[in-house]
mmCIF file of the C-alpha atoms, coordinates in Angstrom:
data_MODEL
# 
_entry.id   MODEL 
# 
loop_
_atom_site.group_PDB 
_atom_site.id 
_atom_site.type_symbol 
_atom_site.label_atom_id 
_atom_site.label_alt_id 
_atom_site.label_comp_id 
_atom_site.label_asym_id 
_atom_site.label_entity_id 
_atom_site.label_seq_id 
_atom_site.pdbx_PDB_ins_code 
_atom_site.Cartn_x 
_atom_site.Cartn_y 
_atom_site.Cartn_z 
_atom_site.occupancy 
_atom_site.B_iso_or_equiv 
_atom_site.pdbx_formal_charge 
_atom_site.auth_seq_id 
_atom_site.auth_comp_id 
_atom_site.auth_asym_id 
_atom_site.auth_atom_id 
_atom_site.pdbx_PDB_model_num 
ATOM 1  C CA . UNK A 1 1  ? 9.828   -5.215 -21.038 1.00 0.00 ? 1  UNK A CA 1 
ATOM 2  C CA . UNK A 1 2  ? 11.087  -4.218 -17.736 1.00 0.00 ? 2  UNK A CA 1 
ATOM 3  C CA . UNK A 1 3  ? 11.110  -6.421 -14.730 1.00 0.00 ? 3  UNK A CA 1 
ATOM 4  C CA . UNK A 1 4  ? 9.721   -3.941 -12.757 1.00 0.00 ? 4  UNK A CA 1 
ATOM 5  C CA . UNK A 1 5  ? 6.447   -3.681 -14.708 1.00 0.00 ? 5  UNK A CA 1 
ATOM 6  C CA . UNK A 1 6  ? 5.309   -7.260 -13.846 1.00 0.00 ? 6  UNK A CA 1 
ATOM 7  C CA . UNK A 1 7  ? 6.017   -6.995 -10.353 1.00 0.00 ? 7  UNK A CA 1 
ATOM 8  C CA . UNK A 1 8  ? 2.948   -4.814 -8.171  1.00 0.00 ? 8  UNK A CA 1 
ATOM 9  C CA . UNK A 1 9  ? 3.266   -1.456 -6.702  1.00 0.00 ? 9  UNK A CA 1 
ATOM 10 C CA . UNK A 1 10 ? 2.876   -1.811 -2.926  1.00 0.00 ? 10 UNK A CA 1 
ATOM 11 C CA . UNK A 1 11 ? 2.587   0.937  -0.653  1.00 0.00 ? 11 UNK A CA 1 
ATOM 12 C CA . UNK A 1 12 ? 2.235   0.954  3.645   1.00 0.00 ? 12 UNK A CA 1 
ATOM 13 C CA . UNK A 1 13 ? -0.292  2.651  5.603   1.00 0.00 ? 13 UNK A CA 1 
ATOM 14 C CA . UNK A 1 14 ? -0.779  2.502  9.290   1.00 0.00 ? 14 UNK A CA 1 
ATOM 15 C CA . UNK A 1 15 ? -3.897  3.699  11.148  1.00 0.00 ? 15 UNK A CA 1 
ATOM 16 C CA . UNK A 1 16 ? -4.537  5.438  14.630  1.00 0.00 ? 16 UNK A CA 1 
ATOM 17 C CA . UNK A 1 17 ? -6.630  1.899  15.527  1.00 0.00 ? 17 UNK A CA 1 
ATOM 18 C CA . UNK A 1 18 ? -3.693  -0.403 14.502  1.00 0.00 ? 18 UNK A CA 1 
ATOM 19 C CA . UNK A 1 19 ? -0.638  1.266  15.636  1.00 0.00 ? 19 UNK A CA 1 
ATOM 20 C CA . UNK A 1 20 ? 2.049   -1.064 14.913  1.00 0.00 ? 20 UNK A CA 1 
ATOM 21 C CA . UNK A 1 21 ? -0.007  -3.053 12.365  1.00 0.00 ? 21 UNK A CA 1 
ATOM 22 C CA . UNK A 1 22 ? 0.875   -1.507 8.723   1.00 0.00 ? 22 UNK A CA 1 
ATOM 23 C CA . UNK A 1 23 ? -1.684  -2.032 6.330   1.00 0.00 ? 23 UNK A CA 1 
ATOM 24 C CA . UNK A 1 24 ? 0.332   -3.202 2.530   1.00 0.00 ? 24 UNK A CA 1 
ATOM 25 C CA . UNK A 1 25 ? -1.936  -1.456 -0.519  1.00 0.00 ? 25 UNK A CA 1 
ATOM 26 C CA . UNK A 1 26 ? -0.869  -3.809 -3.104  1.00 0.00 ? 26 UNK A CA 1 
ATOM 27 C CA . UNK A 1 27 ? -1.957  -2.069 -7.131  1.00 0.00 ? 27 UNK A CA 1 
ATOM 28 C CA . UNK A 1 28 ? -2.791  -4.827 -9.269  1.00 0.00 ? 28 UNK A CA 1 
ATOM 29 C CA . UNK A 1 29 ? -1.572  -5.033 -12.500 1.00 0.00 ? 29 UNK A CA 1 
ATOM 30 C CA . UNK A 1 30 ? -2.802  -2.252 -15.041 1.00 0.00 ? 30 UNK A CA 1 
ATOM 31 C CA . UNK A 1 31 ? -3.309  -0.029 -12.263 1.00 0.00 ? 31 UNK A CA 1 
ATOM 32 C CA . UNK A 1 32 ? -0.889  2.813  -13.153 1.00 0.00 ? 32 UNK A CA 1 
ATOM 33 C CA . UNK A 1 33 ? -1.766  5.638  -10.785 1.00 0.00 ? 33 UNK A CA 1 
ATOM 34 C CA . UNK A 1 34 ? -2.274  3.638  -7.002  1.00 0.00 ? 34 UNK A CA 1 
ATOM 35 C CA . UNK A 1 35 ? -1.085  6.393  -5.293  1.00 0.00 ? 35 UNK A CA 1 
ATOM 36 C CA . UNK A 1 36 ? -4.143  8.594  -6.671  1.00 0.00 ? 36 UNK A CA 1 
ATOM 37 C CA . UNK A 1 37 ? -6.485  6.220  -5.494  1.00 0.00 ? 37 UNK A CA 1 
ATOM 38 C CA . UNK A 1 38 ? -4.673  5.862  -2.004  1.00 0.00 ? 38 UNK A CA 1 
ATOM 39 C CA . UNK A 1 39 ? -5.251  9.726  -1.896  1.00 0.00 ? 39 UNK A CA 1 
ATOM 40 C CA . UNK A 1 40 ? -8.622  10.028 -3.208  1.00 0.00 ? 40 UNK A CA 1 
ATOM 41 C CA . UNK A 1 41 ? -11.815 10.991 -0.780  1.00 0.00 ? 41 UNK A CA 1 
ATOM 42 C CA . UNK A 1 42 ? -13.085 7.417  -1.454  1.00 0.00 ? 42 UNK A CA 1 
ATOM 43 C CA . UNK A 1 43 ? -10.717 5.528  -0.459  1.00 0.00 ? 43 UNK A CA 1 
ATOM 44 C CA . UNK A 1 44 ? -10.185 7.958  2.762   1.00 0.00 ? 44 UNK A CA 1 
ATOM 45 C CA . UNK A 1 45 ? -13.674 7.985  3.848   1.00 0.00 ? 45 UNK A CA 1 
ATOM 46 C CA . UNK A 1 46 ? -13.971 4.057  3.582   1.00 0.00 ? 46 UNK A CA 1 
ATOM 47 C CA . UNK A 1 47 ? -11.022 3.757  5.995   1.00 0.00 ? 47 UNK A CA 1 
ATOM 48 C CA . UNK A 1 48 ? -12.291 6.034  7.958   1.00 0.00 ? 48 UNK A CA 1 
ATOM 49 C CA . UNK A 1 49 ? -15.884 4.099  8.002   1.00 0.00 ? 49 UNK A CA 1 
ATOM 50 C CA . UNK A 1 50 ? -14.056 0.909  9.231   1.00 0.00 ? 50 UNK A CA 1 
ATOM 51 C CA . UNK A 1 51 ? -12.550 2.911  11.815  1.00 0.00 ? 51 UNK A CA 1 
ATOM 52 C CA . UNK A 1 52 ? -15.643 4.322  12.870  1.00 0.00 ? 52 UNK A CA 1 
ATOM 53 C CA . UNK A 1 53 ? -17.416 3.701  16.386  1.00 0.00 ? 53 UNK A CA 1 
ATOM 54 C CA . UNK A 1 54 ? -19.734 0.815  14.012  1.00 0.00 ? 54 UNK A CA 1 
ATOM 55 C CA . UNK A 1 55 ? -16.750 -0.190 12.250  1.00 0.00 ? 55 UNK A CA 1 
ATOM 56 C CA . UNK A 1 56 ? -15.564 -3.564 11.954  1.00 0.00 ? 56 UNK A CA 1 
ATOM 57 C CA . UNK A 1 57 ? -11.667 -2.054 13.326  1.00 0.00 ? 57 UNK A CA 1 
ATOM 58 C CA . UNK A 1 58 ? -13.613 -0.269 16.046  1.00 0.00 ? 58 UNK A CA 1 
ATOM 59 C CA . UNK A 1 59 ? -13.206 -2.632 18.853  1.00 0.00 ? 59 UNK A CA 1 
ATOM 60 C CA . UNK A 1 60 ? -9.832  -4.302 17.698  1.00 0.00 ? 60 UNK A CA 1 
ATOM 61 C CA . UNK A 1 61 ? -11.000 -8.075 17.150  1.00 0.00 ? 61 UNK A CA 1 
ATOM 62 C CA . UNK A 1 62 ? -9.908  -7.486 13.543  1.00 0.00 ? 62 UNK A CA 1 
ATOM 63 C CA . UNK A 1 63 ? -7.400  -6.161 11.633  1.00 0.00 ? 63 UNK A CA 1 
ATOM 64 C CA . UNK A 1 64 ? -7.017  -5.138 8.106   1.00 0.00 ? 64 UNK A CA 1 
ATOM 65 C CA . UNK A 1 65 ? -3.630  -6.443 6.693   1.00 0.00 ? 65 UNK A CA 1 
ATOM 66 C CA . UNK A 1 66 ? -4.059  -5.982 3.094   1.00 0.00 ? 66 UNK A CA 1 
ATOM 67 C CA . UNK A 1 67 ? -5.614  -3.705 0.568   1.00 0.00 ? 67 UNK A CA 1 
ATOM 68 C CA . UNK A 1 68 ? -5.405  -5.133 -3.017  1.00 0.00 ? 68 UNK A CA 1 
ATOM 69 C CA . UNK A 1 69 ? -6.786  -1.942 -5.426  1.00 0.00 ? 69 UNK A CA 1 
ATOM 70 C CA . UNK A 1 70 ? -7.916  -2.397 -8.823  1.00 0.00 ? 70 UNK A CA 1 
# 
Protein backbone atom coordinates (compact mmCIF):
# COMPACT_ATOMS: atom_id res chain seq x y z
CA UNK A 1 0.00 0.00 0.00
CA UNK A 2 1.33 3.25 -1.07
CA UNK A 3 1.39 6.32 1.04
CA UNK A 4 0.06 8.24 -1.51
CA UNK A 5 -3.24 6.34 -1.75
CA UNK A 6 -4.41 7.33 1.78
CA UNK A 7 -3.63 10.80 1.43
CA UNK A 8 -6.63 12.97 -0.85
CA UNK A 9 -6.25 14.34 -4.25
CA UNK A 10 -6.57 18.13 -4.00
CA UNK A 11 -6.79 20.33 -6.82
CA UNK A 12 -7.06 24.63 -6.96
CA UNK A 13 -9.53 26.59 -8.74
CA UNK A 14 -9.95 30.28 -8.71
CA UNK A 15 -13.02 32.16 -9.99
CA UNK A 16 -13.57 35.61 -11.84
CA UNK A 17 -15.69 36.64 -8.35
CA UNK A 18 -12.80 35.63 -5.99
CA UNK A 19 -9.70 36.66 -7.65
CA UNK A 20 -7.06 35.95 -5.27
CA UNK A 21 -9.18 33.50 -3.23
CA UNK A 22 -8.35 29.80 -4.66
CA UNK A 23 -10.96 27.47 -4.10
CA UNK A 24 -9.03 23.67 -2.80
CA UNK A 25 -11.33 20.62 -4.48
CA UNK A 26 -10.34 18.08 -2.05
CA UNK A 27 -11.49 14.03 -3.68
CA UNK A 28 -12.39 11.98 -0.88
CA UNK A 29 -11.24 8.74 -0.57
CA UNK A 30 -12.48 6.14 -3.29
CA UNK A 31 -12.91 8.86 -5.59
CA UNK A 32 -10.47 7.85 -8.38
CA UNK A 33 -11.27 10.15 -11.28
CA UNK A 34 -11.73 14.00 -9.40
CA UNK A 35 -10.48 15.60 -12.18
CA UNK A 36 -13.54 14.22 -14.38
CA UNK A 37 -15.88 15.51 -12.07
CA UNK A 38 -14.01 18.97 -11.79
CA UNK A 39 -14.54 18.98 -15.66
CA UNK A 40 -17.93 17.72 -15.97
CA UNK A 41 -21.07 20.18 -17.04
CA UNK A 42 -22.39 19.63 -13.47
CA UNK A 43 -20.03 20.64 -11.58
CA UNK A 44 -19.41 23.78 -14.09
CA UNK A 45 -22.88 24.93 -14.19
CA UNK A 46 -23.22 24.78 -10.26
CA UNK A 47 -20.23 27.14 -9.99
CA UNK A 48 -21.44 29.06 -12.34
CA UNK A 49 -25.05 29.23 -10.45
CA UNK A 50 -23.24 30.51 -7.28
CA UNK A 51 -21.66 33.01 -9.33
CA UNK A 52 -24.72 34.08 -10.81
CA UNK A 53 -26.43 37.65 -10.31
CA UNK A 54 -28.83 35.40 -7.39
CA UNK A 55 -25.89 33.61 -6.30
CA UNK A 56 -24.75 33.39 -2.90
CA UNK A 57 -20.81 34.65 -4.40
CA UNK A 58 -22.69 37.35 -6.29
CA UNK A 59 -22.25 40.22 -4.00
CA UNK A 60 -18.92 39.05 -2.26
CA UNK A 61 -20.14 38.63 1.52
CA UNK A 62 -19.11 34.99 1.04
CA UNK A 63 -16.63 33.00 -0.20
CA UNK A 64 -16.30 29.43 -1.11
CA UNK A 65 -12.95 28.00 0.27
CA UNK A 66 -13.44 24.39 -0.09
CA UNK A 67 -15.02 21.83 -2.31
CA UNK A 68 -14.89 18.29 -0.78
CA UNK A 69 -16.28 15.81 -3.92
CA UNK A 70 -17.48 12.45 -3.38
Amino acid sequence: MSSESSQPLTHSLTLPTQLGQPIQIIAAPGVSDSQTAIESSLFKQWLKSLESENGILATGSFLLKQVLVQ
